[in-house]
C-alpha positions in Angstrom: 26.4 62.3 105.2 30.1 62.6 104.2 31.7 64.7 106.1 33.1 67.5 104.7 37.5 67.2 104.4 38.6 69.6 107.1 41.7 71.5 106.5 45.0 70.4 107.1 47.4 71.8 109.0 49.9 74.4 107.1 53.0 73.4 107.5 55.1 75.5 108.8 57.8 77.1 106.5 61.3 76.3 106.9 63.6 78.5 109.3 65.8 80.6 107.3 69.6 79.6 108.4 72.9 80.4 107.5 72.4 77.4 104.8 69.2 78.7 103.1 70.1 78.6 99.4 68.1 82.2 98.7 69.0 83.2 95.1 71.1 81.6 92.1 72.4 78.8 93.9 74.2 80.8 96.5 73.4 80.3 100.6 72.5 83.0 102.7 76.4 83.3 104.1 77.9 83.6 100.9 75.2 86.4 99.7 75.9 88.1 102.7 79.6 87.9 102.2 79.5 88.9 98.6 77.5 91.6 99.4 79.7 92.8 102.1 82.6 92.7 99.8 81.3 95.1 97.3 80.8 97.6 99.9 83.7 97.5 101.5 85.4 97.6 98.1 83.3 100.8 96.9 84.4 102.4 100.2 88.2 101.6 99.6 87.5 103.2 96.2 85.7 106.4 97.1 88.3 107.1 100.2 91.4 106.3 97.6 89.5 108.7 94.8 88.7 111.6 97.4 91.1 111.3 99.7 88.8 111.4 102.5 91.2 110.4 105.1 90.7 112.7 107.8 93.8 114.2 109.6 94.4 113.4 113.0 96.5 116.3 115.0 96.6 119.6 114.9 100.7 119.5 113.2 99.1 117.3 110.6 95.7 119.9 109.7 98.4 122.9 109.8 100.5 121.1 107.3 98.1 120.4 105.2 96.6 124.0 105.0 100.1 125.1 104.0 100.7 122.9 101.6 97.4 124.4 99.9 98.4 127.5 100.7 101.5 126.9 98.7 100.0 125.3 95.9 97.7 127.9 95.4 100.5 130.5 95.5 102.3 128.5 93.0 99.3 128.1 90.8 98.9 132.4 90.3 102.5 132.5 90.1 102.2 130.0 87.0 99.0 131.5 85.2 101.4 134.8 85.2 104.2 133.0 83.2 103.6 134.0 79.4 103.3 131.1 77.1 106.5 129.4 75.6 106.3 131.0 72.2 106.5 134.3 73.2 109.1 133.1 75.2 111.7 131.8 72.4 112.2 133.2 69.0 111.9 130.6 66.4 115.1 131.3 63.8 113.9 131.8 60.0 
């Protein structure tokens, strides 16, 4: 009787490395590095946008609270100026 074909041995897959080409091309380093770029960019973005930058001594969080302060006092101040054209008298 024949005997039946036994099964071969799976082979093993490849280890993934540095130098596995994983998608469009790219190797595993440079996906990595792309990908690490983005964030840090959308990071940079969001702290420049928000200002998220968080004050370090106590001189620095008491300036900043008066500079609010003053801002906001400038702000009512301005909302009680009366517009221009009641303001100036347009001749004719």
């Amino acid at each position: 009787f024949p005997r039946p074909p036994q099964n071969p041995q799976k082979k093993k897959p490849d280890p993934v490395t540095s130098e596995t080409v994983v998608i469009w091309g790219l190797r595993l380093w440079q996906v990595i590095g792309i990908f690490a770029i983005f964030v840090l960019a959308v990071i940079i973005t969001l702290c420049c946008i928000f200002k998220c930058r968080i004050p370090r001594t106590k001189k620095e969080i008491e300036a900043r609270y008066a500079q609010r302060q003053a801002a906001k006092t400038y702000a009512d101040k301005l909302e009680t100026v009366p517009p221009l054209n009641e303001l100036t008298e347009i001749p004719g």
